[in-house]
VOGU-3710 file (C-alpha; in Angstrom, 3 decimals, decimal comma):
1> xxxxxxxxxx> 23,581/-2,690/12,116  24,960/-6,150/11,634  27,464/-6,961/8,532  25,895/-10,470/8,634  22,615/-10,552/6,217  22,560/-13,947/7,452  22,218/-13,754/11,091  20,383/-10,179/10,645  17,405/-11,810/9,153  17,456/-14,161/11,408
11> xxxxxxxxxx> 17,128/-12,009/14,095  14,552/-9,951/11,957  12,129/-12,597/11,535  12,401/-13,322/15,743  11,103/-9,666/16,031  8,484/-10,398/12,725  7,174/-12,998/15,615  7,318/-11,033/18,649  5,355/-8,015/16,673  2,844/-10,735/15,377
21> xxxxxxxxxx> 2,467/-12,203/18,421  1,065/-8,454/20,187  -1,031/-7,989/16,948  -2,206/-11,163/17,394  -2,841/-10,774/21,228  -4,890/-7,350/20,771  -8,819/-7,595/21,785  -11,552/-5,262/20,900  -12,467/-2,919/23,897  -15,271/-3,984/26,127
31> xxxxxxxxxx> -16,832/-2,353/28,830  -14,756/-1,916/32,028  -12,169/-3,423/30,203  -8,404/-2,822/30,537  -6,893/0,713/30,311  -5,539/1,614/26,380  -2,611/3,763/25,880  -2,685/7,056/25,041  -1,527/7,974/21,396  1,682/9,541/22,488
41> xxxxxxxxxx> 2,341/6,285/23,641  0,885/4,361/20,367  2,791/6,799/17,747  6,108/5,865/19,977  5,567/1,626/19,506  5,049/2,318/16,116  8,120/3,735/15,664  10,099/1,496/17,557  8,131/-1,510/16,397  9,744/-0,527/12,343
51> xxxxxxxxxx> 12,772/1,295/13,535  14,504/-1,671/15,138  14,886/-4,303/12,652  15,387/-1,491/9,826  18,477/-0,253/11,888  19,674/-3,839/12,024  18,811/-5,245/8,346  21,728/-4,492/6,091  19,146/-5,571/3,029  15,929/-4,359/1,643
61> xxxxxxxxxx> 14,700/-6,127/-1,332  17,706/-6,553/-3,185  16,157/-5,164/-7,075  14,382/-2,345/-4,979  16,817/-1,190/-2,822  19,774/-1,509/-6,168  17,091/0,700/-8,050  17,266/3,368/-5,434  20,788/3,421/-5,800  20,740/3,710/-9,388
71> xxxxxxxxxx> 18,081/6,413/-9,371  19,249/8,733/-6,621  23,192/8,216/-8,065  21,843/9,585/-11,826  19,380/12,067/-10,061  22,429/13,375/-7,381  25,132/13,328/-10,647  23,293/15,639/-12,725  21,569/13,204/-14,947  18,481/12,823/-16,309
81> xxxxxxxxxx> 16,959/9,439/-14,207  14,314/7,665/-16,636  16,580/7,752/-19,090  20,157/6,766/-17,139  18,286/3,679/-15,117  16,503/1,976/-18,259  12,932/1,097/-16,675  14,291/0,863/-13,106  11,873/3,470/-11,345  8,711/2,941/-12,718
91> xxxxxxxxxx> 7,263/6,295/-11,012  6,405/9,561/-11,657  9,075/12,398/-10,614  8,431/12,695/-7,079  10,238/9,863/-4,487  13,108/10,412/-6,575  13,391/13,454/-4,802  13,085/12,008/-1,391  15,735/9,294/-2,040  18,161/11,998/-3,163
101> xxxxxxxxxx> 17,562/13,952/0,647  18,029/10,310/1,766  20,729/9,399/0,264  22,717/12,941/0,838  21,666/12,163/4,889  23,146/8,878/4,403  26,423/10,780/2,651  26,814/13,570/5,424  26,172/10,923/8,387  27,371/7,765/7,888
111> xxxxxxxxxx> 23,774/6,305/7,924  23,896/2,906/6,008  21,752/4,078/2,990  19,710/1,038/2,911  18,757/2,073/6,508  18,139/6,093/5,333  15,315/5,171/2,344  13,339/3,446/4,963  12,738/6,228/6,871  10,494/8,001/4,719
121> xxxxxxxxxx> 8,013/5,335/4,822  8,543/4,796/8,369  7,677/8,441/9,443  4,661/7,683/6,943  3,612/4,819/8,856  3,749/6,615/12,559  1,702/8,983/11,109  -1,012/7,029/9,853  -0,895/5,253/13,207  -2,000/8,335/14,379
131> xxxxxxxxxx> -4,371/9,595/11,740  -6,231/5,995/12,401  -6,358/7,213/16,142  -8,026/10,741/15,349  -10,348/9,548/13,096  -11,819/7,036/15,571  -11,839/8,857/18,180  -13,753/11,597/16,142  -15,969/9,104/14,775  -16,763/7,124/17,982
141> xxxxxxxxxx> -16,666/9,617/20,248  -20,550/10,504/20,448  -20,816/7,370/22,208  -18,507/7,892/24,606  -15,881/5,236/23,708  -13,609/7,207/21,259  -10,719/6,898/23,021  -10,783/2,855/23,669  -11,752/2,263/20,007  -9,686/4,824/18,682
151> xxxxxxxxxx> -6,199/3,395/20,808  -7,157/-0,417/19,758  -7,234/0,643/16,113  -4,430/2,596/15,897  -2,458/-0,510/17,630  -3,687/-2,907/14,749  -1,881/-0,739/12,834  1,335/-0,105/14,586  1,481/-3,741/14,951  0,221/-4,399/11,875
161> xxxxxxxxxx> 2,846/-7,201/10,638  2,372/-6,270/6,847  2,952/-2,671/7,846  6,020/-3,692/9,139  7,556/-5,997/6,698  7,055/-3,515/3,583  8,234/-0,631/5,624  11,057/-2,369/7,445  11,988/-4,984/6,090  11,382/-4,651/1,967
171> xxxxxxxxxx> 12,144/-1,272/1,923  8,983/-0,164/-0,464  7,676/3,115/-0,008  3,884/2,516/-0,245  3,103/4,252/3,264  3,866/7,386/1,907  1,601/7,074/-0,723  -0,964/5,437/1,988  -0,106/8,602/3,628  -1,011/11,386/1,145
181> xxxxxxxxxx> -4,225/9,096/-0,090  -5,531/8,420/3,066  -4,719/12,324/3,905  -6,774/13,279/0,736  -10,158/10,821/2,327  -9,420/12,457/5,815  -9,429/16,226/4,232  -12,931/14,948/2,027  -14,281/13,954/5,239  -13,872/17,110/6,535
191> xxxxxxxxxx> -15,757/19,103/3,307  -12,100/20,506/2,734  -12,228/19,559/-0,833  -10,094/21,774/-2,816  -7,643/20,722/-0,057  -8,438/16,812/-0,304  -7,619/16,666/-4,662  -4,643/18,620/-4,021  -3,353/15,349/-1,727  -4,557/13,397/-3,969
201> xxxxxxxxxx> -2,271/14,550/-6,594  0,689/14,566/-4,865  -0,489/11,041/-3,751  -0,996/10,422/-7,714  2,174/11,632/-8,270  4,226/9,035/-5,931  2,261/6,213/-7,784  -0,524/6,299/-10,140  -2,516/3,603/-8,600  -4,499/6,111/-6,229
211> xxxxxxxxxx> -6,317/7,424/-9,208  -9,222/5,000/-8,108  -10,451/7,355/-5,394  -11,169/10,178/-7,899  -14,260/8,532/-9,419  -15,488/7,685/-5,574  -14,799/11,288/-4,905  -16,420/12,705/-8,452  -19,592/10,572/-7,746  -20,429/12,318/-4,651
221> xxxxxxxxxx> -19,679/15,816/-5,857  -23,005/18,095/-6,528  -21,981/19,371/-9,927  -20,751/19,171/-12,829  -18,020/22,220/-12,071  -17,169/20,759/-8,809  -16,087/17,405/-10,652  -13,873/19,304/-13,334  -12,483/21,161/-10,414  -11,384/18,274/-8,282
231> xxxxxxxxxx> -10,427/16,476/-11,290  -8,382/19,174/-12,900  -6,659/19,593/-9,290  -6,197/16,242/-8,402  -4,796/15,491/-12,532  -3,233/19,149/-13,026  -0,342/18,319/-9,605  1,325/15,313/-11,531  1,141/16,559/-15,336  2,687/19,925/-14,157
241> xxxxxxxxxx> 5,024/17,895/-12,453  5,921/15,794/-15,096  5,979/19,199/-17,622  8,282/20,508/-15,554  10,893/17,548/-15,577  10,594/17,228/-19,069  11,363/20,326/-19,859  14,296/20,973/-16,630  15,922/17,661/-18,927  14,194/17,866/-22,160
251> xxxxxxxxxx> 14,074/14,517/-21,890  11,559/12,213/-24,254  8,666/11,194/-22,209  8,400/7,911/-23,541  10,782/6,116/-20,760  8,664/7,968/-17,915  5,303/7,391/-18,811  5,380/4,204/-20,745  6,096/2,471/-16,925  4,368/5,105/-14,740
261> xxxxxxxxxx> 1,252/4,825/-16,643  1,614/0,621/-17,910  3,482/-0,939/-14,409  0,572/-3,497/-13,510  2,979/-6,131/-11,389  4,235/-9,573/-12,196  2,298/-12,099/-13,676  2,146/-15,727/-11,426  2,238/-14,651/-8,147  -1,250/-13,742/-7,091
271> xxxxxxxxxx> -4,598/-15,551/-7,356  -5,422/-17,959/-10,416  -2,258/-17,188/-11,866  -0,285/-18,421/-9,084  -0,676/-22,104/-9,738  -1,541/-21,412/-13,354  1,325/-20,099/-14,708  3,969/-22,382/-12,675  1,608/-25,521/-13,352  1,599/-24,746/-17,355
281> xxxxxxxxxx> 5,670/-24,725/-17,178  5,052/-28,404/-16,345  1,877/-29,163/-18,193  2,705/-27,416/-21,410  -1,137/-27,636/-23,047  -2,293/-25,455/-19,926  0,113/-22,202/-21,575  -2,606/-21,129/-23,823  -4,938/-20,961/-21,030  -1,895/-18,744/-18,696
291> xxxxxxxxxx> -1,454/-16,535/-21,663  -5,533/-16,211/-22,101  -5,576/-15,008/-18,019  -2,547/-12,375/-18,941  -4,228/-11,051/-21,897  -7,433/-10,304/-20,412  -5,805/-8,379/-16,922  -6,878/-5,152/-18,279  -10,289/-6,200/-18,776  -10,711/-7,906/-15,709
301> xxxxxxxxxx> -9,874/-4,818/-14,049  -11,505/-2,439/-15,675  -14,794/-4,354/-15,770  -14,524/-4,770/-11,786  -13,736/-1,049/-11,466  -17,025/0,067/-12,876  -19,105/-2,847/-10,771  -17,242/-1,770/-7,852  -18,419/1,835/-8,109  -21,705/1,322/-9,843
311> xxxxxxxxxx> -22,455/-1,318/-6,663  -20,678/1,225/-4,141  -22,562/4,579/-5,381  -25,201/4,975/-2,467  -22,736/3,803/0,338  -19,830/6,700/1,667  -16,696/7,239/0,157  -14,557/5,340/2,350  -16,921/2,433/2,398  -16,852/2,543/-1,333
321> xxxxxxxxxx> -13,234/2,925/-1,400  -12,073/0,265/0,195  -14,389/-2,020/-1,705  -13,013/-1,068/-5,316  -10,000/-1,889/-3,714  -10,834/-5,339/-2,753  -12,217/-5,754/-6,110  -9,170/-4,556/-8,213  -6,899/-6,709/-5,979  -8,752/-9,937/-6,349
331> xxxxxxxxxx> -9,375/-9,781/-10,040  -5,779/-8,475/-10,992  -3,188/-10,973/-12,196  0,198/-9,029/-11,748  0,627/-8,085/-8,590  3,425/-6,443/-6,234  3,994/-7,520/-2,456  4,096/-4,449/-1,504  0,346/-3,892/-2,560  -0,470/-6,456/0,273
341> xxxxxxxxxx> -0,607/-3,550/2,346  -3,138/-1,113/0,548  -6,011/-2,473/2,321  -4,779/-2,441/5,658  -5,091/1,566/7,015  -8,458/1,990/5,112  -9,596/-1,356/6,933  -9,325/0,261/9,530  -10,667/3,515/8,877  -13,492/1,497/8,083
351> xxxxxxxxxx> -13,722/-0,224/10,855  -13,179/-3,651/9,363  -10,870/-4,763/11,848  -12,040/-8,586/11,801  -11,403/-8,434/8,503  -8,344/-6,840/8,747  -6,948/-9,219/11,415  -7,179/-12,323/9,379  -6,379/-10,670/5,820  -2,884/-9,214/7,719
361> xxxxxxxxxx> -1,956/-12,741/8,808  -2,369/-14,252/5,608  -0,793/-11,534/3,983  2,269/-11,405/6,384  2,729/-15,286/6,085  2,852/-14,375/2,240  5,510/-11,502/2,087  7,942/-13,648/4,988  7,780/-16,483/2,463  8,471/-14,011/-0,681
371> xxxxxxxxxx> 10,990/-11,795/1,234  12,898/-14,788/2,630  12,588/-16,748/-0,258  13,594/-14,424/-2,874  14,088/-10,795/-2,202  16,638/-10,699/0,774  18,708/-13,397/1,701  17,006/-16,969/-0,025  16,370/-19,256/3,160  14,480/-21,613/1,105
381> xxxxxxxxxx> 16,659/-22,274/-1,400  19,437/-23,386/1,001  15,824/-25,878/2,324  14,280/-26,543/-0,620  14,649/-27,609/-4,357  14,052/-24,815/-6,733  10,915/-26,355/-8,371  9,965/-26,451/-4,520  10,390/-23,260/-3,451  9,013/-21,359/-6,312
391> xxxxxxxxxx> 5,480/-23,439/-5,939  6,009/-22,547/-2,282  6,355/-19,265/-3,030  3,670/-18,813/-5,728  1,232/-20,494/-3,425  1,821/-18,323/-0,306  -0,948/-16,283/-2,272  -4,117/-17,909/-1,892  -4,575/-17,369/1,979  -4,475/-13,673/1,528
401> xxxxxxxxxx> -6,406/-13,960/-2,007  -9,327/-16,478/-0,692  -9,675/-13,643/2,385  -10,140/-11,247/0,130  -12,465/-12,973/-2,410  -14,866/-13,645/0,527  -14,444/-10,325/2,163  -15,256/-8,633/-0,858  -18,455/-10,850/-1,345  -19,344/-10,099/2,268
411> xxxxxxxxxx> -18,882/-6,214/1,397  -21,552/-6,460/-2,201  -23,938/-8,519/-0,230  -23,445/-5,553/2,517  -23,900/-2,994/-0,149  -27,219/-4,513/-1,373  -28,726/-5,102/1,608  -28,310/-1,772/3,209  -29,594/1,947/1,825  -27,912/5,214/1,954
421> xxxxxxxxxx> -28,242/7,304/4,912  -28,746/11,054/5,272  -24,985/11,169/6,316  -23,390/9,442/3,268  -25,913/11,077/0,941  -24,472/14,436/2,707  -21,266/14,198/1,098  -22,209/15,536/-1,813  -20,319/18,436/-0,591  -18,764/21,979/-1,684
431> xx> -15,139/23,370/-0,553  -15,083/25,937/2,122
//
């Protein structure tokens, strides 16, 4: 691990361009084409791809990886978190728990921590790698080219440069939730449904946002008692959880769930609202129009929720899925980085990978510009003025936005056009 942030990220965004370069390099199979590596082989360049520069980097994202600290020193003292950190871990009680084992590995080995609370989400991320590979090679394999389509995805993924940087680089735990979500679509997929909402709930309880695959899932159940089951499964993991800390602290749930349940991102970095909100700093009589967008965020969302799923209700659940997801990402006006990366493994579940290949550039070329700009160590201010850099930085958005503005267009007018099958109408399914 280097001491110098300096020359460490300057190293680490060499090896962003190396690992963009082979992502960027990858072509789809083609008959009597080249030989693909086996997924031994796949699950092992994953790891090294987001092991490297996290053994190097002595930085995350500076307020992430200083919230870790502050959580896992109140949760390894005794203390109760929510209340000791003051709105620092806006979670429910679960990665808490994994940056305490992290943190006591980093205690009894010397690790660096910053380098220990990566590797959670690293793991994560070799093992979607591989859960990509098994489900293509399930799904293709009828026609006899499982294996190549199955080893090509799987690379896009353990290449996949906005894989890496959130991982690796940021430090944000998203691929375990990924993880446990796309864990609960692979377990629906295979009719193991009382299996599928208990993943789901775990993945609810790391962060709330994968409550939007229960109404997929609840719309393709056959009855009304098979809904209230998956629900009350999938709902029943992270309120028990949540009991249960409350009452292990007696702590006031008020600091818990008024984040958990309210955290919708940062306003004026993402679509509209990135040139918006900077341009009414310098055109004052455009502010009532920035703090029109921001008030209407939760309607926006929740109004292209219910079109996503009311347009999505014939087509299968990961089809469906990965729609409302395009839709809640390119209406919402707060936004995290580290959401960049939601669409990527179900992409490619999906099969999207065209999609996929130009949404991950764009999104990549955002977080380098927001993680060298402002989270790690700022390259651009040292380069540019600060009214500069910040439109530089607001603006990184609109590649990845536009991409997925007219990908999710593509996807309605793909929706319309095309009528359920007897397979996606089959998953209307009962657990066995």
């Amino acid at each position: 691990m280097w001491t110098d942030a300096r020359q460490a990220t300057a190293w680490a965004f060499v090896w962003l361009l190396l690992v963009t370069a082979g992502f960027v390099l990858l072509r789809r199979p083609g008959a009597g084409g080249r030989r693909w590596p086996g997924w031994p082989l796949i699950l092992l360049i994953a790891a090294l791809v987001r092991l490297l520069p996290a053994l190097w980097l002595p930085v995350g994202a500076g307020f992430d990886i200083d919230s870790y600290r502050l959580v896992t020193d109140a949760l390894l003292s005794g203390r109760e978190v929510y209340g000791a950190v003051a709105g620092r871990h806006p979670y429910l009680p679960f990665q808490m728990y994994v940056m305490g084992t992290m943190a006591q590995l980093a205690a009894s080995t010397g690790l660096p921590y910053v380098v220990a609370v990566k590797l959670p989400s690293i793991a994560a991320d070799v093992a979607l790698t591989g859960l990509i590979y098994r489900a293509a090679a399930e799904r293709r394999g009828a026609e006899g080219r499982g294996r190549e389509w199955a080893a090509y995805l799987a690379l896009l993924y353990a290449l996949n440069p906005v894989s890496l940087l959130v991982s690796s680089y940021h430090g944000q735990f998203e691929a375990v939730t990924l993880l446990l979500l796309a864990g609960s679509w692979w377990l629906w997929e295979r009719r193991r449904v009382t299996a599928s909402a208990a993943t789901l709930g775990l993945a609810i309880l790391n962060k709330t946002w994968p409550v939007l695959f229960l109404p997929v899932v609840l719309m393709r159940l056959n009855s009304w008692r098979a809904r209230l089951g998956y629900a009350a499964l999938a709902l029943g993991i992270p309120a028990l959880a949540v009991a249960a800390y409350l009452l292990a602290y007696d702590a006031d749930p008020t600091p818990m769930l008024g984040r958990a349940l309210t955290h919708r991102g940062n306003a004026g970095y993402w679509g509209p609202s990135a040139v918006l909100v900077p341009a009414a700093g310098v055109w004052p009589s455009l502010q009532p129009l920035a703090d029109a967008l921001v008030a209407a965020r939760n309607g926006l969302l929740g109004g292209a929720a219910l079109l996503a799923l009311w347009w999505t209700q014939r087509q299968s659940a990961l089809d469906a899925f990965l729609t409302l997801l395009l839709a809640i990402v390119a209406v919402t006006v707060g936004f995290g980085i580290q959401w960049l990366v939601w669409l990527v493994p179900f992409a490619l579940l999906a099969e999207q990978d065209r999609w996929a290949r130009a949404y991950s550039l764009a999104a990549a070329l955002m977080l380098t510009i927001h993680l060298y700009g402002l989270h790690m160590v700022p390259w651009l201010a040292e380069w540019l003025s600060p009214p500069a850099a910040d439109w530089l930085i607001r603006l990184s958005a609109l590649p990845a936005w536009g991409i997925i503005v007219a990908w999710l267009v593509a996807r309605l007018r793909a929706a319309r056009a095309t009528g359920p099958t007897a397979g996606q109408l089959g998953e209307l399914v009962s657990d066995r």
